[in-house]
N, C-alpha and C positions, 0 to 999 in steps of 0.2 A: 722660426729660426732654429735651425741646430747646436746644440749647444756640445762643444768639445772638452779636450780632458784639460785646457787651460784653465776654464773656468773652475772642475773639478779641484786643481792645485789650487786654485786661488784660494778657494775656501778653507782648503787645508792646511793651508799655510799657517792662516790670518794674520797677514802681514800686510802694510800699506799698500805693496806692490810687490811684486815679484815680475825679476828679474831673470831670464834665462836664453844662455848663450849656447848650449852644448848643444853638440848636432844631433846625439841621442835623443836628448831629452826634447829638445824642438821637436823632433819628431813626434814622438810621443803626444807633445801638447798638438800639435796643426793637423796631425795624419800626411806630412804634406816634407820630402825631405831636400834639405840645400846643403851646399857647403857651407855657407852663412846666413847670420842675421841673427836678430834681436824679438825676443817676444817679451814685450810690457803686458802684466794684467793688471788692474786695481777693479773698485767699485763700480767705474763705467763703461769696464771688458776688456780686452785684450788686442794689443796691436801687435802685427807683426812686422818688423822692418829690417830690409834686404835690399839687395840694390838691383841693377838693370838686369842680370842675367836674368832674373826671379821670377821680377814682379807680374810679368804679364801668367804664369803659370800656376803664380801662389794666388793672385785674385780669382783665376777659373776653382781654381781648387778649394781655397775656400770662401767661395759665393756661397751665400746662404747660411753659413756658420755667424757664430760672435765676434768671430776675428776678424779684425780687417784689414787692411796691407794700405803698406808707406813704406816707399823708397827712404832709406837710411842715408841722412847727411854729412856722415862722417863726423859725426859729432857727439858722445854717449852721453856727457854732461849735461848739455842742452835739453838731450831728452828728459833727464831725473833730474832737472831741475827744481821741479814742482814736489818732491817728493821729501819727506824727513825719515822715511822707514823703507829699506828695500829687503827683499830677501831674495839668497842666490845660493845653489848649493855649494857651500863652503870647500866640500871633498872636490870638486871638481872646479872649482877656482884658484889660479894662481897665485901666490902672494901679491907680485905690485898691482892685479889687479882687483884684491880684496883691500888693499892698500889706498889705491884710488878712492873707490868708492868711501874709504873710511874718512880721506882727506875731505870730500865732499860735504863733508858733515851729517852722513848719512849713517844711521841707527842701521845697522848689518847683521840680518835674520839669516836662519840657515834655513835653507829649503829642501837638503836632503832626502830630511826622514818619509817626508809628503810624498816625494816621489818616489823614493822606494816600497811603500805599504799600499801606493797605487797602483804603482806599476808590476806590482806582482801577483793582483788580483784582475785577471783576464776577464773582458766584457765580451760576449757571444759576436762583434765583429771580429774582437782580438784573436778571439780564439778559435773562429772561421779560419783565418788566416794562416795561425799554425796548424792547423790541418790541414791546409792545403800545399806549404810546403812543405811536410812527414809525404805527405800522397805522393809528391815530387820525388823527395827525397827516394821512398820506396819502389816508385816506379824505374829511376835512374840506377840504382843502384840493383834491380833484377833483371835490368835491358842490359846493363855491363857486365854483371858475369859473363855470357858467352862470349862478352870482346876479347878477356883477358889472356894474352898467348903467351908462353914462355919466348922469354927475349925481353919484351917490356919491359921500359925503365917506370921507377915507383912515378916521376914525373908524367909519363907518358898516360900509363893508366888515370891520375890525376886530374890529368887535362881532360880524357875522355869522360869522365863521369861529371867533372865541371859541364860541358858541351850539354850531357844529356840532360843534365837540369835544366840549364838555361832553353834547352830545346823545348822541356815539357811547362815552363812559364816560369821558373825563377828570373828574381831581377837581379841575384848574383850568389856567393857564395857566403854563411852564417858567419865562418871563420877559412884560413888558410887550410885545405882540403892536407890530412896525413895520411901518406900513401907508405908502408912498412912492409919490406921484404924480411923474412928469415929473421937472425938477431937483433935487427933492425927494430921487430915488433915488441923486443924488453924497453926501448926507450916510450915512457908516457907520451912525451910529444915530440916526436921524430920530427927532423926537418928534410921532407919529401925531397929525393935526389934521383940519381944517374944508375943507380944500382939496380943490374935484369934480374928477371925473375927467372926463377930455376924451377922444373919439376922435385914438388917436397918441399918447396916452401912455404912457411906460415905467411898469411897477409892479413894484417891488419889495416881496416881504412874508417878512418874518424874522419864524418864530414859532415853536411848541413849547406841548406839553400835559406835563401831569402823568397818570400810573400809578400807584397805592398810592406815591406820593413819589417817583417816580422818571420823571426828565424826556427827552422827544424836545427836538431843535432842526435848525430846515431853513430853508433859503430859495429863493424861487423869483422869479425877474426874464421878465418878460415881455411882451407892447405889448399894447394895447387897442386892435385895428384898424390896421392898418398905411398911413402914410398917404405913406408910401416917400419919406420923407425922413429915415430912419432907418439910412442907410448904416454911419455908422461904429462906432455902436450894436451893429450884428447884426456886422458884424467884429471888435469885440472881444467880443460876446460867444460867438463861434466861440474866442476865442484863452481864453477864461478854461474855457471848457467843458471844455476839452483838457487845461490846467492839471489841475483838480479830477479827470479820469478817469485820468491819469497820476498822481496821487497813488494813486488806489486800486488802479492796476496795479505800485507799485513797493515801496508801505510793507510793509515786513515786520517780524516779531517778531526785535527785537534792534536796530532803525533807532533812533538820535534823533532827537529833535523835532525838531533843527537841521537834520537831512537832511532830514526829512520837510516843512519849508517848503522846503526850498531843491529840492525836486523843482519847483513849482507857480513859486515865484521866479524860477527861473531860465530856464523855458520863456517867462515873461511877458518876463523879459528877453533874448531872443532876440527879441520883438517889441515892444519898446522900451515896452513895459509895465510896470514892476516898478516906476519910481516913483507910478504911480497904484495898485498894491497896497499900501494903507496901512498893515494890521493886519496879526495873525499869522495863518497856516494853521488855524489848530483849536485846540481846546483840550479836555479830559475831559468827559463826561457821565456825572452819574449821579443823586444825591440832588441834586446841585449843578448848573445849567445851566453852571458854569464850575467844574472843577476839575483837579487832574492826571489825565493828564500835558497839559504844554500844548507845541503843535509852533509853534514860532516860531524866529526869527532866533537866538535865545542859548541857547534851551529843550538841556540835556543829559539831559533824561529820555529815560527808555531805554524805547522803545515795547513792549509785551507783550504776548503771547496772551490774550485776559480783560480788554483796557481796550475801553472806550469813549468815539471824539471825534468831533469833526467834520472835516468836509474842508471849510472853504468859502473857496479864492481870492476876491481882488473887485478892481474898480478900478474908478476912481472921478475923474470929472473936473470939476473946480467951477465949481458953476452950469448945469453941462451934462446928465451921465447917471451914472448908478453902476449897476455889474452887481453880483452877488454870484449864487453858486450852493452852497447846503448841502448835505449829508447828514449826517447821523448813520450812522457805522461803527463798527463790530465788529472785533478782530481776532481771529481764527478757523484755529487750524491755521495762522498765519504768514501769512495772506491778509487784508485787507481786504473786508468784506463789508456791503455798504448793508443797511441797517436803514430808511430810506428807500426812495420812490420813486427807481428806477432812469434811466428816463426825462426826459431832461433838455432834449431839443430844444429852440429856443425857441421854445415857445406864440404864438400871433396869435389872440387873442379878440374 
């Protein structure tokens, strides 16, 4: 029998049962993803319960596991009837439905923390996986530079790099693809539009594909023809480049998150950069395009051998330019190792 990561929470829980509704986190426990349903685990395993669309899909899928599948009666009570202790991640629970279960006369455990300190530590399928969408990612993303023509709406472009993923085996996209023309590239998260591209334009594009559920995220800022009036542009983006490679030459297993921005921080503030880096360092990747551990200013997560985040410094000047440079890292043996394309020069297309 194979044993999945339901069981894994179970243990960490140690709670009577645990409870879990979220589509995220289902996934995470089954390998196995739906719009709905219910995974019960206690002492004598873990059911999962879905209804007709599912079940013939979720039995193939997990035959041979500890899980086993039942059509869901429409009825939640029924099920935790038997129960006097459940645990449910509280943060992702609604009030009347933390509410209910409290009517029920059920002792209400939080299951959070379990699945955060699991799910941040990657197992050699996990992390199979986000390698193979980085490889996607990197492949889509050096098969469309030559697409890119002036004229191109930032949408247009968007759509075609979506296409080439899904072409090379993504099952979709990590997050909503940001496609940033010219001043466009100061905003952190543009909301991809109508706007052509002109010779001499900066472009900025933050994106990421899906792997059996498990997400890449990258970004790459670069010009459309250089029309050399783009001095201060290619100096800071020299100074952020630096930033982001010195993170990957210092993060080690055992750094917080706190250090780990304040590597990239503090180098931008040596060149009077660091009030244009607006956001944090990175943040976890896994089932989640944003989960633990997250490296910022406050972050005391304790960085590990087996997580996976990003490295992407940015700075960002309004109305004018915004840089930003991704990877998706690995920590490995106490080393940071790109999962991404390595190569970072700035491009002139």
């Amino acid at each position: 029998m194979t044993f999945t990561n339901a069981s894994k929470i179970y243990r960490a829980v140690g709670a009577e049962a645990v409870l879990t509704e979220s589509s995220d986190l289902r996934r995470y426990l089954t390998g196995f993803s739906t719009s709905f349903g219910y995974v019960i685990s206690d002492k004598n395993g873990s059911v999962f319960y879905t209804d007709a669309r599912y079940l013939e899909s979720a039995k193939a899928a997990l035959n041979g596991t500890e899980i086993s599948v039942k059509e869901y009666g429409g009825n939640l009570t029924e099920l935790l009837k038997d129960y006097k202790e459940i645990a449910v991640p509280v943060s992702r629970t609604l009030y009347p439905e933390y509410e209910k279960l409290k009517n029920l006369g059920l002792n209400v455990v939080d299951s959070s923390a379990a699945f955060d300190e699991a799910m941040a530590l990657k197992d050699g399928c996990e992390l199979d996986n986000i390698k193979k969408a980085c490889a996607i990612t990197d492949k889509a993303f050096n098969d469309l530079l030559p697409r890119i023509k002036e004229g191109a709406s930032e949408n247009e472009i968007a759509a075609e790099l979506e296409y080439l993923m899904r072409r090379y085996g993504a099952s979709g996209t990590s997050f909503d693809t940001i496609v940033a023309f010219g001043k466009n590239s100061s905003v952190p998260h543009h909301e991809t539009g109508a706007d052509k591209l002109k010779f001499g334009d900066i472009v900025l594009i933050d994106f990421g594909c899906k792997v059996n559920g498990y997400c890449s995220d990258c970004t790459r800022t670069f010009l459309f023809g250089d029309d050399k009036k783009h001095g201060a542009f290619k100096a800071a983006y020299d100074k952020v480049l630096t930033a982001h490679m010195l993170v990957k030459e210092r993060v080690t297993d055992g750094i917080s998150g706190k250090a780990a921005d304040a590597i990239a921080r503090d180098y931008l503030k040596e060149h009077n950069l660091d009030k244009q880096f607006t956001h944090s360092l990175g943040h976890g990747i896994g089932i989640n395009v944003h989960e633990k551990p997250y490296l910022s200013p406050k972050s005391e997560n304790v960085l590990k051998n087996g997580m996976v985040f990003s490295d992407e410094p940015g700075v960002y000047f309004e109305g004018d330019f915004g840089i930003r440079i991704e990877d998706t890292i690995a920590l490995v043996d106490g080393k940071a190792v790109s999962l991404t394309d390595s190569d970072k020069k700035l491009k002139i297309i």
